[in-house]
N, C-alpha and C positions, 0 to 999 in steps of 0.2 A: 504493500500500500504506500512507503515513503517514498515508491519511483512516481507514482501516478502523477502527481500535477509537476514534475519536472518531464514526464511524459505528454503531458495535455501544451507545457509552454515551448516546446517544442516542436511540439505536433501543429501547435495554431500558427506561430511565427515563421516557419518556414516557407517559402516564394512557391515552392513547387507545390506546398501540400495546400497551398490557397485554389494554384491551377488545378488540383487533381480536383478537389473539393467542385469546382464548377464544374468540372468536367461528368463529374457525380451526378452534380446535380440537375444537370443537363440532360444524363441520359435518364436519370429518375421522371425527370417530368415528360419529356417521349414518351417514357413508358406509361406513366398516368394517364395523358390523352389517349393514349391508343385504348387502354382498357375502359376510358370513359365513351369511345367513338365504340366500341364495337358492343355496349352497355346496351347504346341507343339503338344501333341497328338491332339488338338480341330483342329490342318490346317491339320495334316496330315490324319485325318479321314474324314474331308471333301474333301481332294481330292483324298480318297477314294471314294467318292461319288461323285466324279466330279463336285466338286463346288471349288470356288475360290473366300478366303476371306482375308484380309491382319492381319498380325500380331498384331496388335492394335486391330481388331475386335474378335482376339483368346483370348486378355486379358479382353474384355467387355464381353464376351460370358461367360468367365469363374468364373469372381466375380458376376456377375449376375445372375448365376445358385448358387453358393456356399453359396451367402447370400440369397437360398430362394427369389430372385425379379422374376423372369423368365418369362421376358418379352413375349416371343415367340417370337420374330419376327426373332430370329434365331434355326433354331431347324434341328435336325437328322431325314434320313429316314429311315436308315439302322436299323434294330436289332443292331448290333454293333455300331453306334452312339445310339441309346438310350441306351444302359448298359453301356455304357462310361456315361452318361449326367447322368444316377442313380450314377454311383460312384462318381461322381463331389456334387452331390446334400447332397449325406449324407456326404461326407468329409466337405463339407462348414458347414453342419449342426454342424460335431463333433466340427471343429475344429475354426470356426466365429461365434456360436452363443452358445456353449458349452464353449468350453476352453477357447475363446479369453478373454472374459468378467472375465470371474475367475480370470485368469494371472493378467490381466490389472487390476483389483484390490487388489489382492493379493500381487503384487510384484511395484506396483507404485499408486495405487491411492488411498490403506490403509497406507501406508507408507508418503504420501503426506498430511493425512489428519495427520496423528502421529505429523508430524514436523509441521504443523500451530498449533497444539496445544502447544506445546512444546516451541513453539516460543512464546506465547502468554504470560509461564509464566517465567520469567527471573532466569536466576541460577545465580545472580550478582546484588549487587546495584553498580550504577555510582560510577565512582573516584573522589573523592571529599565528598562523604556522611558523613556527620558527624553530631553528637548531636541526633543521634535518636535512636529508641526502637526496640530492638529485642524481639518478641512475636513467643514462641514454640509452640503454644497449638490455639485453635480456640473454646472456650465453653462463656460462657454467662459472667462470669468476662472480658474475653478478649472483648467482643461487648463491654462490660461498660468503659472497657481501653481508646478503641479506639477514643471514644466520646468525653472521657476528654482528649485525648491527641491532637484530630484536634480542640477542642475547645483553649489550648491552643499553639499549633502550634507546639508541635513537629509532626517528621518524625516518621514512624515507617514501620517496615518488620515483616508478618507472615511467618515462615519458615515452609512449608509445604514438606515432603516427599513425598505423592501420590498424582501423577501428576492427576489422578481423582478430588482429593479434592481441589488443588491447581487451578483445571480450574473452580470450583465451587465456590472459594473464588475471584477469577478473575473474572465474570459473575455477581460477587455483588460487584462489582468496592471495595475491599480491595486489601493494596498494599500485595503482595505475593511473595516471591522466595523460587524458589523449591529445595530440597538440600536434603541429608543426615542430619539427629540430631546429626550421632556419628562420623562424619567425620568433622576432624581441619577444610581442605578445603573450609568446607563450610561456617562457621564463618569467615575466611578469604577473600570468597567474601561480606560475607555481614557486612566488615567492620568493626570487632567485637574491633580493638582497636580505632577507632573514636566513637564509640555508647556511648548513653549515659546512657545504662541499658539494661540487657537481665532477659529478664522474662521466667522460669521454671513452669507451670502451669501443667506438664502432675501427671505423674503417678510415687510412691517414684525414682523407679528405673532409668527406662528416665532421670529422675530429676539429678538425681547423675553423670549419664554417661553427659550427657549437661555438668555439673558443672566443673567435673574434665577435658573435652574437653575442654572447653572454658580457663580454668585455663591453660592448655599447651601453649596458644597462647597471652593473656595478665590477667598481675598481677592484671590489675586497674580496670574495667570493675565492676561495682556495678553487682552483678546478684541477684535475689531474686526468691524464687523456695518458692511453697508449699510442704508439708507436711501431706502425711494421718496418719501416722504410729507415735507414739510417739519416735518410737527405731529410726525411720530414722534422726530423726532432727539432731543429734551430726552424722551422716552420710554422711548427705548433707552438713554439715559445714565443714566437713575434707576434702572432695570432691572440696570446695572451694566456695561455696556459702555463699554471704556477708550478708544477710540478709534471713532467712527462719521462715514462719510462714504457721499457721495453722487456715487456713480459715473458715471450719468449725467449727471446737472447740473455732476458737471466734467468730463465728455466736451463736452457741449453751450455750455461756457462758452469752454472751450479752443477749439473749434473757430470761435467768433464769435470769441477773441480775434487770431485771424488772419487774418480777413478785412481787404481794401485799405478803408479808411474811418477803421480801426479805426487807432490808435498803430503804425505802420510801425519802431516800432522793435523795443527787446530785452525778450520779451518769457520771466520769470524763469521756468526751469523748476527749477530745481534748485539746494539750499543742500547747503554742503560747508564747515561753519563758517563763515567770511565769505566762504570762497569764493562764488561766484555764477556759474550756468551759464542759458543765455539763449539763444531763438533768435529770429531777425530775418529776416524775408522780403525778398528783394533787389527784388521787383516792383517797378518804377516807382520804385525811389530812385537815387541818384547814382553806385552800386554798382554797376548794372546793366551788364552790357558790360563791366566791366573786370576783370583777373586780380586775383590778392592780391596781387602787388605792386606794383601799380598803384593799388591802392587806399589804400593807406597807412594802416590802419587804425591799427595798433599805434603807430606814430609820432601820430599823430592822437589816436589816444581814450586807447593803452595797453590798449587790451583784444582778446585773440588769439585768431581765427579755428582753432580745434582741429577742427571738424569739416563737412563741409556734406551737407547733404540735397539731394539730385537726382532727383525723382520717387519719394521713399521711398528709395532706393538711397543709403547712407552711403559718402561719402568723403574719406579722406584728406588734408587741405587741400597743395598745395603750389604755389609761388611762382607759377608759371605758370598755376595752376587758373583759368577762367574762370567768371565770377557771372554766371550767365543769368537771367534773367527769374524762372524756373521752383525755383532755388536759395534755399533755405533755410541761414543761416550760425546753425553753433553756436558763441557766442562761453563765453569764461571770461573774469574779470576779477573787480574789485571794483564796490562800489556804484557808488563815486565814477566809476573807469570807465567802467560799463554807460550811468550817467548823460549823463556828457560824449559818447559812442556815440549816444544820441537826441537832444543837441543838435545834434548833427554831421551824421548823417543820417535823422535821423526824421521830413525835412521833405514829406513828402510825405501828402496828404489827399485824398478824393473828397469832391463834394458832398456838403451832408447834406440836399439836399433831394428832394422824391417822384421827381422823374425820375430817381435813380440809388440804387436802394434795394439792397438787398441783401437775396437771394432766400432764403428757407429751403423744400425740399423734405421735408415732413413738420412734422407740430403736434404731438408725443407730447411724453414729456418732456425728450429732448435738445434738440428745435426748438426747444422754451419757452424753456428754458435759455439757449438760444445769444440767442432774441429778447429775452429779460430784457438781458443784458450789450447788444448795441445800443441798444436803450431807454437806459439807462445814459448810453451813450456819447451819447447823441443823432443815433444812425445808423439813417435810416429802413431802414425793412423789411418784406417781404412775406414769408406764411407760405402756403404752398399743401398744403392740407390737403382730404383726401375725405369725411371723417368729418364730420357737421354737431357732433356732441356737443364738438369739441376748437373750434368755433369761439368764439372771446371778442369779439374788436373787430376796428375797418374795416379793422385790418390783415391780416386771412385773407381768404384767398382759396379758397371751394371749391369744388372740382374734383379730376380726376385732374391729375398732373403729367405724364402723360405723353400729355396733349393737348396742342397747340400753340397753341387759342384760349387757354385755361387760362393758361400760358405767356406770352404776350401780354398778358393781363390784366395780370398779376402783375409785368409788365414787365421782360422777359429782353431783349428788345432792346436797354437803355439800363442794366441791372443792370452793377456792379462786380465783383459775388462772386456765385457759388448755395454754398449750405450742403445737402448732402443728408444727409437724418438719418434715413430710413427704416429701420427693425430689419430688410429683408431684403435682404441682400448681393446676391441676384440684380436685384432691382430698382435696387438704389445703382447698379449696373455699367450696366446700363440706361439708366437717367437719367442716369449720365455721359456715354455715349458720345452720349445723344440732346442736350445742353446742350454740349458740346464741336462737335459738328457744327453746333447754328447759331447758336455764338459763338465761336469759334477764341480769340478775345482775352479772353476771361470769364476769371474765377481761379475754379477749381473743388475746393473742400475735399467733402471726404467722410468718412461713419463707415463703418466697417467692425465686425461683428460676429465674426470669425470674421480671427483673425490671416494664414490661407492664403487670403484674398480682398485682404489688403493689395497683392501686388503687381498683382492683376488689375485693381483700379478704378486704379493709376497706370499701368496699360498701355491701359485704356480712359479717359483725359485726365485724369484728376484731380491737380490741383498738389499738394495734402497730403491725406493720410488720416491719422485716427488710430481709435483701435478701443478702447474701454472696456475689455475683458477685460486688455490689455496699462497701460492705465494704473493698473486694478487691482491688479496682480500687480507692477508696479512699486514703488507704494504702501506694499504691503504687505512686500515684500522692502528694502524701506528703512527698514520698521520695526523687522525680524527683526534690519538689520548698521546700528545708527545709527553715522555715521560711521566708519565700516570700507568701505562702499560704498554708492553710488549711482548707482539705474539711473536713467536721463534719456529713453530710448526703448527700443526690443526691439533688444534685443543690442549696447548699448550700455551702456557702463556708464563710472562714475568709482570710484577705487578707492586705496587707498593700499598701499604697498611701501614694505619697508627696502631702505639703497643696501647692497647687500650689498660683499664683498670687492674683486668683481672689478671694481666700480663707484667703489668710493674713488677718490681721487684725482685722477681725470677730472673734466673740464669738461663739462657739458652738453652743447654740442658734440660735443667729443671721444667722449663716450658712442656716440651715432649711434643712441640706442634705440628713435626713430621709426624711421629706416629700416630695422634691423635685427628690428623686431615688430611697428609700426603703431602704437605706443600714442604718444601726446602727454604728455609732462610740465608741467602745466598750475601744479604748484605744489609750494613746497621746504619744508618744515618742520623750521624751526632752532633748537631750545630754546623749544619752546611759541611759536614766532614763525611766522607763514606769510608764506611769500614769496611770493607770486600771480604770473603768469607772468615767470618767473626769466629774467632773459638768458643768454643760450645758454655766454655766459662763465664762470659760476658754479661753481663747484670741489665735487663732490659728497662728500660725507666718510660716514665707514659708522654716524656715530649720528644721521645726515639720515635724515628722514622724506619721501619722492615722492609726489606727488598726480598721478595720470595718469589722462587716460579713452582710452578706445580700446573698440574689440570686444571679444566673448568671445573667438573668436579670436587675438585681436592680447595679450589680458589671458595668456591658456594659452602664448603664444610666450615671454611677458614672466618667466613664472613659472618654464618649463624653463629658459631662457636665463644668467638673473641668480642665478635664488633659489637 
């Protein structure tokens, strides 16, 4: 019932639905005269025939032949009343069971369906909107946006141009307003100088025209727009976008930066003022095989083992945890630290020559990417690419990947790492499970497009995945809470807390607030001073500032618990 009269204002104000309206009304009243002319002829051919019926029974007689009911109980005996009652019969047919229905849809009850849709998706947010996200684009970053933006309460608008797509995003309850991309206007209803960020996700060009729209209407507006194109980037900045980056190519750079060849040590993913969050793959270092406290790290480097990756599966560091092969450690620490960390055990390297290259599965633009950063490193590499148009130099190889001469070529027998970078998640899964079956000992990273395929390709071998839409969304929710939080993977986070009441006075230790919520307190903030991982000794006081990461989860136990 709350669409109806934005249905009715709609429906009355539109140019076309005035025209269809006369055009209605047009044929309605044809149709009147006709059944009031042939009323008259139905009395005067009956008394013709010497019968005598009243003017009411001329207009039963006559919709009841025309709509095909024909009761009989009124009928002609003359030839001339029966060729009258034949032309009544096929007029009703043409013009009540042929035209009416057409008209009546045509010109009012497709037109009525237009405007309940229309009305369903809003071309305006409320007056008053403020603090929330404008989103141009609907692709699988934007779903991982969305997630982290209701999980921490902002508002947000998809601005959808086709009213198709727009009733589509409606039907899966996202909030939507439908509009023009290149029209001021429409920034203007959707509040663009109360927002608190407008995201550019389409394509370079889109990208630019958004940018420089939205800049005619307000200077402040953070906007942050992707990037396929290396030339666009100084484009989209002149254009007026405050932040621009390149999703892929730090999907594709990330993903080289992990392969065995490559610096075996700590490799920075995340700043939290000096803090420094860092992950380091255990494969083949000194690590391998032994628990954490076996390992001595913190005695050693000073820098604390907070979290570890286990086939994508996030867990909990503790004393006895064993470092597999397959483990991924998130460290915290400082520079200095992280530093002393890669003198200690970053000692590990594969050749850099053709017999142990390192594979890349796909040539788009994350393979590039990833083969750019080896290049760099001086880490040979092969690109097995099917496409002749993506082949550059004698380092492709093309074919399908999922032939085994191909394979061979491309030298998977003697490779350290395969990189699969393909954009379809069905084929990644594929190609994993065919490059784990005949190389058990191969390190196999993979992308994922599509964050509910993460745990499938580490259940079909792949040692790490990572997925562009989550390091987007990451990105971006780092730039909505700077220094308030940071996300460092999907549903993980670093984050700060006051030591509230029941926290004073307690040591570290004494606290127990790992074991009692999962979170890690990774760092103490003492009169603008940070204390980077605290000994467990340390006396918490209630105008101390906590730096802890942990899960969503574990962050929601931490909040009811303390706060």
């Amino acid at each position: 019932m709350k669409f109806i009269p934005a249905q009715i204002i709609y429906f009355t104000r539109s140019r076309t639905t005035k025209r269809n309206f006369k055009l209605l009304f047009t044929f309605t009243l044809v149709l009147a005269i006709l059944v009031l002319i042939f009323s008259v002829l139905f009395h005067y051919i009956m008394i013709f025939e010497e019968k005598q019926f009243s003017w009411i029974t001329g207009f039963y007689w006559t919709l009841t032949v025309m709509s095909t009911l024909g009761f009989g109980d009124i009928t002609f005996a003359s030839d001339l009343g029966k060729a009258f009652t034949m032309v009544v019969l096929l007029s009703g047919i043409l013009f009540l069971l042929v035209m009416l229905p057409f008209t009546f849809i045509q010109f009012f009850y497709g037109p009525w369906l237009e405007a309940q849709s229309r009305s369903k998706t809003p071309r305006e947010l409320p007056a008053g909107t403020s603090g929330h996200v404008i989103l141009t684009s609907f692709d699988p970053l934007t779903i991982n946006l969305i997630e982290k933006l209701n999980k921490y309460k902002y508002e947000y608008a998809i601005l959808a141009p086709d009213l198709q797509h727009a009733l589509e995003l409606y039907d899966l309850n996202f909030n939507v307003v439908r509009g023009n991309i290149g029209d001021p206007e429409t920034y203007k209803r959707l509040r663009i100088q109360n927002a608190a960020m407008l995201i550019a996700n389409n394509d370079d060009m889109t990208n630019t025209n958004i940018s420089f729209t939205v800049r005619e209407i307000s200077e402040e507006i953070p906007i942050v727009t992707n990037a396929d194109a290396d030339n666009s980037i100084d484009i989209l900045q002149l254009a007026g976008s405050t932040y621009v980056f390149q999703f892929m190519k730090m999907l594709g750079e990330s993903l080289a930066r992990r392969t065995l060849g490559m610096s075996m040590g700590a490799n920075i993913i995340g700043k939290f003022d000096e803090l420094l969050i860092a992950e380091a793959p255990a494969m083949r270092t000194p690590l391998e095989g032994k628990t954490i406290v076996q390992s001595n790290l913190r005695e050693k480097t000073g820098v604390t083992v907070v979290g570890l990756w286990e086939r994508g599966r996030f867990e909990i560091p503790k004393p006895e945890t064993l470092i597999n092969a397959t483990t991924v450690l998130l460290l915290a620490g400082s520079a200095e630290q992280l530093e002393k960390y890669d003198a200690v055990f970053s000692i590990y390297s594969v050749s850099h020559t053709t017999d142990a290259p390192v594979l890349i599965l796909g040539g788009g633009r994350v393979g590039r990417a990833a083969a750019k950063i080896l290049e760099e490193r001086q880490v040979s590499y092969k690109i097995v690419e099917k496409s002749q148009k993506f082949i550059q130099n004698n380092n492709y190889i093309q074919g399908n990947a999922a032939d085994l001469s191909t394979l061979n070529q491309a030298g998977i027998k003697k490779a350290s790492s395969v990189i699969i970078t393909t954009h379809d998640d069905s084929m990644n899964i594929y190609l994993t499970i065919y490059c784990r079956k005949l190389r058990p000992d191969i390190q196999i990273i993979s992308r994922a497009n599509l964050d509910g395929n993460i745990s499938k390709l580490h259940s079909a071998g792949a040692d790490l995945v990572m997925s562009h839409a989550s390091m987007g969304a990451n990105t971006i929710i780092n730039l909505l809470k700077p220094n308030k939080i940071l996300m460092v993977a999907e549903g993980l986070n670093i984050f700060r807390a006051a030591v509230g009441q029941s926290l004073s006075g307690k040591s570290l230790a004494e606290s127990q607030i790992r074991k009692q919520t999962g979170c890690s307190v990774i760092a103490i903030g003492k009169k603008n001073k940070l204390n980077i991982n605290p000994e467990p000794s340390i006396v918490l006081k209630e105008q101390d500032e906590m730096v802890l990461i942990g899960t969503s989860d574990a962050e929601k136990s931490l909040m009811d618990s303390y706060q």
